[in-house]
C-alpha positions, -999 to 999 in steps of 0.1 A, spaced: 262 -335 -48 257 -350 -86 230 -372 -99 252 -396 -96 240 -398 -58 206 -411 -65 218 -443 -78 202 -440 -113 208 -462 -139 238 -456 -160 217 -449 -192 193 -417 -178 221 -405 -166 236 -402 -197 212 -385 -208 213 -361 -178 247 -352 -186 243 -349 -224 216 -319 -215 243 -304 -193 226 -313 -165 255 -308 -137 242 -308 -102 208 -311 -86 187 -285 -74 170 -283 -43 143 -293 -54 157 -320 -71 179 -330 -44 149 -333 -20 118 -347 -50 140 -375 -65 147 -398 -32 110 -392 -20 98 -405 -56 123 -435 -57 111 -443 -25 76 -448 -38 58 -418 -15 31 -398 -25 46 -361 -28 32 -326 -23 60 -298 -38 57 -263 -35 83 -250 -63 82 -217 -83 91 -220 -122 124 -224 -129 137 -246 -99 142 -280 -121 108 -296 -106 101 -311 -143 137 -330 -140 128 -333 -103 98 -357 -110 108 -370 -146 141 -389 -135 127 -407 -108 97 -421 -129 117 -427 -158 147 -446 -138 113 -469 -123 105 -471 -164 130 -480 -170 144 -509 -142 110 -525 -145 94 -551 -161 74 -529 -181 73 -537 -220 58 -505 -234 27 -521 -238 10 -504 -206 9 -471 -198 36 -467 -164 28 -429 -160 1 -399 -164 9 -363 -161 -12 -337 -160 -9 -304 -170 -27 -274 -180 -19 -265 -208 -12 -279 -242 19 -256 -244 36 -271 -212 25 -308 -221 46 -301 -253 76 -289 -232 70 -322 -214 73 -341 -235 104 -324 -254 124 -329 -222 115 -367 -215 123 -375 -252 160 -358 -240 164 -372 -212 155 -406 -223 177 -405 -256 200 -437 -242 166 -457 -228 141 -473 -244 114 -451 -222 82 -435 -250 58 -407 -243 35 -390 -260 17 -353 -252 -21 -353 -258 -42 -321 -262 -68 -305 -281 -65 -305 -319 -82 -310 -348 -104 -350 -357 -65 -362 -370 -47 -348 -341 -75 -373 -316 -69 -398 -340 -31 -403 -338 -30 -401 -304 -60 -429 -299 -38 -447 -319 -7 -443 -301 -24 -447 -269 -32 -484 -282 0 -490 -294 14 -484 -263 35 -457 -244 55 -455 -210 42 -417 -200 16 -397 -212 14 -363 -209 -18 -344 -211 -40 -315 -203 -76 -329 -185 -105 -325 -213 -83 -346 -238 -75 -370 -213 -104 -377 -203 -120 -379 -240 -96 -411 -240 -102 -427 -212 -141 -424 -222 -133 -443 -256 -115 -470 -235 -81 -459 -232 -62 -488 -214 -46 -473 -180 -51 -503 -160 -14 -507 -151 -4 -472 -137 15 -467 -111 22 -426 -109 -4 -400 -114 15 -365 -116 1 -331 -119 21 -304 -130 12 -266 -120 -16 -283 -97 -29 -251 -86 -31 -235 -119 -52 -262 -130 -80 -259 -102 -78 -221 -111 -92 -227 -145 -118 -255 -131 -104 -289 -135 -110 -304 -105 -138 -324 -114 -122 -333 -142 -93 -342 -126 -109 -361 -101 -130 -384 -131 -99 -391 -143 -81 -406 -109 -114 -430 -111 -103 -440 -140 -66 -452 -128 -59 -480 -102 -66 -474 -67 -30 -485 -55 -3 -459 -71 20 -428 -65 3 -396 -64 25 -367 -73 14 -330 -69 39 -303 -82 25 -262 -74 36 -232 -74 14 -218 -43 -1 -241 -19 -38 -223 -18 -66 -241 0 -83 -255 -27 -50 -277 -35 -53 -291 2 -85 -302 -3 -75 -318 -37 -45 -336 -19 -71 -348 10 -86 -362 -15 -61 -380 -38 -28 -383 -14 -24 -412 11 -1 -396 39 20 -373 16 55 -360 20 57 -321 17 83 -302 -2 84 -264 2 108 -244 -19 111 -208 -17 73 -197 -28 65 -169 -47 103 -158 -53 119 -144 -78 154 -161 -88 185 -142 -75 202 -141 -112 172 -120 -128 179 -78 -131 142 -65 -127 137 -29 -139 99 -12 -143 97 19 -165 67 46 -162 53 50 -196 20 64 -215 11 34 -240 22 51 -270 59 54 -255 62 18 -253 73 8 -286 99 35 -286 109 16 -252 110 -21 -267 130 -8 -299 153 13 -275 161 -18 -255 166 -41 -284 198 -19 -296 210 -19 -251 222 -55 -260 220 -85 -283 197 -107 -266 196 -140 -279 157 -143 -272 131 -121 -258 98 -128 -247 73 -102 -240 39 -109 -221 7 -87 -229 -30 -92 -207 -45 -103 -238 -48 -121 -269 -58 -92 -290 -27 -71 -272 -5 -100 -288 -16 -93 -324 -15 -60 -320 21 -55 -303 35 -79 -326 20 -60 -358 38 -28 -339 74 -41 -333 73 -56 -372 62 -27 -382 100 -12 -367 118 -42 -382 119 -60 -354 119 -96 -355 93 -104 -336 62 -131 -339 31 -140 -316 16 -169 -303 -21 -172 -292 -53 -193 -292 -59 -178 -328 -31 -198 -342 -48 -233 -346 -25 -259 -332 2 -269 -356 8 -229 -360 17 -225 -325 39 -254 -328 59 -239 -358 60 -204 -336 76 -220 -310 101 -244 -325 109 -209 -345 117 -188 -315 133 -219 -300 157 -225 -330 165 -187 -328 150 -184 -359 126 -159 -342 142 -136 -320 107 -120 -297 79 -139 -292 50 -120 -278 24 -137 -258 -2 -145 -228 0 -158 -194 -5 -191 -213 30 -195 -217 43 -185 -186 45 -219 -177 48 -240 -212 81 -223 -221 113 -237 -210 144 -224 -229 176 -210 -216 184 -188 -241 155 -164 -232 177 -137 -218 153 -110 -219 114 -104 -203 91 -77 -210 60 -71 -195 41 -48 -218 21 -44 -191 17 -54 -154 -2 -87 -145 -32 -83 -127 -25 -115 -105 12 -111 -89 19 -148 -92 19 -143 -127 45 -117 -129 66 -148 -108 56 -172 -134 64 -148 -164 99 -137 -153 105 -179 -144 111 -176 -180 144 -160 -179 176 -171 -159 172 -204 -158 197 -233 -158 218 -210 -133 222 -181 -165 215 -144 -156 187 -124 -169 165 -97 -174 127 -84 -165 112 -50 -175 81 -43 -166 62 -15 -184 34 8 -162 12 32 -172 -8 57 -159 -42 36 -150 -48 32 -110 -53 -6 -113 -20 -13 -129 2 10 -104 -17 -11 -73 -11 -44 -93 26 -34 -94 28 -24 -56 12 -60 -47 37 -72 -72 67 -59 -50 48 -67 -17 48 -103 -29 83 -106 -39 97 -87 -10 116 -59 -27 112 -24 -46 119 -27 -83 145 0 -94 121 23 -116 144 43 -141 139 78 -158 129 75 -189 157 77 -220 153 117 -231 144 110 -267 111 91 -253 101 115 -226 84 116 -189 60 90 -180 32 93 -156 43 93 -116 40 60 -102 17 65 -70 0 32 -61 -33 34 -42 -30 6 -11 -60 3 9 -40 9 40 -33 43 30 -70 54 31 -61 79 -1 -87 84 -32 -80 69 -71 -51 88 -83 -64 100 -118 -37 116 -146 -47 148 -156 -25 156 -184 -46 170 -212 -23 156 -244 -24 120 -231 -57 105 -255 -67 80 -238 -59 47 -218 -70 28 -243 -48 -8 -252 -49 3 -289 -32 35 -293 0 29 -300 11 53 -325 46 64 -336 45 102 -331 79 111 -344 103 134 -328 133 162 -339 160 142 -313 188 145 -335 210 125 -304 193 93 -309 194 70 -339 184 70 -374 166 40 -369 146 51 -345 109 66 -351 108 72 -311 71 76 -300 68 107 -279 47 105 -249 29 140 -236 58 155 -220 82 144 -251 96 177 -251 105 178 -215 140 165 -216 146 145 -185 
């Protein structure tokens, strides 16, 4: 099957093919008929399956075969974050290079930022993309959405999971009572039923393969102390050359912190957080998406705002509490049918070996966990505590390991004379106990 099956007009698919867009997915084989054919839609996708193309085309092909002038607003999608609005609205401005189809993303910014988008918003644009608060900021000054006929939200259930469901729901009163509803999730909870009760009229329902890990990513977890981890990351950057690496961390402090630690080993390496203010971030990423930067280190945030297929490599510097996230974090490699690769990094601490073990419970598989390199040393035993098993907190009692702590990350050099110059490995407790 090709695109050219849906019967889409000659200039979007152009501009499929230009973005090397050769055959549907699943998704997108099932999504774009439903949408053409005007039914309110409930998908069940994980990152990475093509559900952005999957509800893009559709609305853009009805864009672009109407009547509509530019001077309306056709579409609104809403997303959680300002990250993935951006994304958004980088791929519609692809796809619709050979139509005459406009969007514009609108988030949180500075007075200017509100002001160029309230003026835009007069001026006119086919699909606007935004995260709720913004939106509805707008649409309290007046914003004209009398004329739209699709309401789509993106990541759905991440959305109600940071508590925009009133918001989401003010801003559906604000919108005409006759028009497509379109929800796109990742896990179909109970709270995204009720939001579909109330906002979908006799919905169509999409399931594809939930909480899944793609087939073309390698996933590895290594058993370290904290302070063997940068000795890990610098040991995996010389493996390969990766053409980009992203590596998550729980926290925005952890960001600055493990980005300060892999320049300090001449790695090139920048972070992106909510202490950037907004153009910032923007520069990081168009960086790291120009290859300019080669790691970017950052939150769950961008788990789902990052869509680039040159990300070859994913670290997690440490585990996810929730196991959907380690899903959504390793949706960032492997994508567009390339192969790629997840390391996960565990330490010692109770709560991260459990988080792991629901991790591989989720996905339906063990993760190969390999020794340690011998420069870098023994790690702690991985021995998750399930409540099944009815056993008491495992504790480590090694004496030399100082602490659990997120920021002790030291370089404690070592007298391997088998390992590279470059290297200033950082020896865990047992560094001396060649594996």
């Amino acid at each position: 099957m090709t695109f050219d099956n849906f019967d889409l007009n000659d200039d979007l698919l152009d501009g499929i093919y230009s973005m090397n867009f050769n055959e549907p997915t699943p998704i997108q084989e099932q999504a774009i008929p439903a949408i053409l054919d005007n039914k309110d839609l409930i998908a069940c996708a994980q990152t990475g399956t093509g559900k952005t193309a999957a509800f893009l085309l559709p609305i853009m092909h009805q864009i672009h075969t109407s009547d509509y002038d530019g001077t309306d607003t056709h579409t609104v999608i809403i997303v959680p974050t300002r990250e993935l609005a951006l994304q958004i609205d980088y791929q519609i401005q692809g796809l619709s290079y050979f139509t005459p189809v406009t969007s514009i993303a609108v988030y949180g910014g500075d007075s200017s930022s509100f002001s160029n988008q309230r003026n835009a918003l007069k001026q006119g644009v086919d699909i606007i993309v935004a995260t709720p608060g913004k939106l509805l900021s707008h649409l309290n000054i007046g914003a004209n959405v009398s004329k739209v006929k699709n309401l789509i939200l993106d990541e759905a259930d991440r959305m109600l999971d940071m508590g925009f469901h009133e918001d989401i729901l003010q801003i559906a009163s604000h919108l005409p009572k006759q028009r497509q509803n379109i929800f796109f999730s990742a896990t179909m909870p109970p709270k995204i039923r009720t939001l579909a009760k109330e906002l979908l009229k006799n919905p169509l329902e999409i399931n594809i393969a939930i909480s899944k890990t793609s087939k073309n990513v390698t996933q590895k977890a290594f058993l370290l102390y904290d302070q063997q981890k940068g000795s890990m990351v610098d040991y995996l950057m010389t493996l390969k050359e990766y053409e980009s690496v992203i590596i998550f961390t729980s926290t925005k402090q952890k960001v600055n912190e493990v980005t300060q630690l892999l320049k300090k080993r001449k790695l090139n390496a920048e972070g992106i957080s909510s202490d950037l203010d907004q153009k910032e971030r923007e520069d990081v990423l168009l960086r790291f998406k120009g290859q300019q930067t080669k790691i970017l280190v950052g939150t769950d945030i961008i788990s789902r705002g990052i869509d680039i297929d040159t990300v070859e490599l994913v670290i997690n510097f440490d585990v996810p509490k929730d196991p959907e996230d380690y899903v959504h974090r390793i949706g960032r490699t492997a994508r567009a049918s390339r192969e790629g690769e997840a390391i996960t990094f565990i330490n010692e601490n109770y709560k991260e070996q459990n988080s792991f073990s629901r991790i591989e419970q989720l996905i339906g598989m063990d993760i190969e966990k390999p020794q340690n390199p011998n420069f870098i040393g023994n790690g702690p035993e991985y021995r998750p505590v399930t409540k099944k098993s009815g056993q008491k907190r495992s504790f480590n009692k090694n004496k030399n390991y100082k602490g659990g702590g997120n920021k002790n990350f030291s370089k404690n050099k070592s007298n391997n004379s088998g390992y590279k110059k470059r290297y200033n490995p950082g020896g865990g407790p047992n560094n001396n106990n060649q594996s």
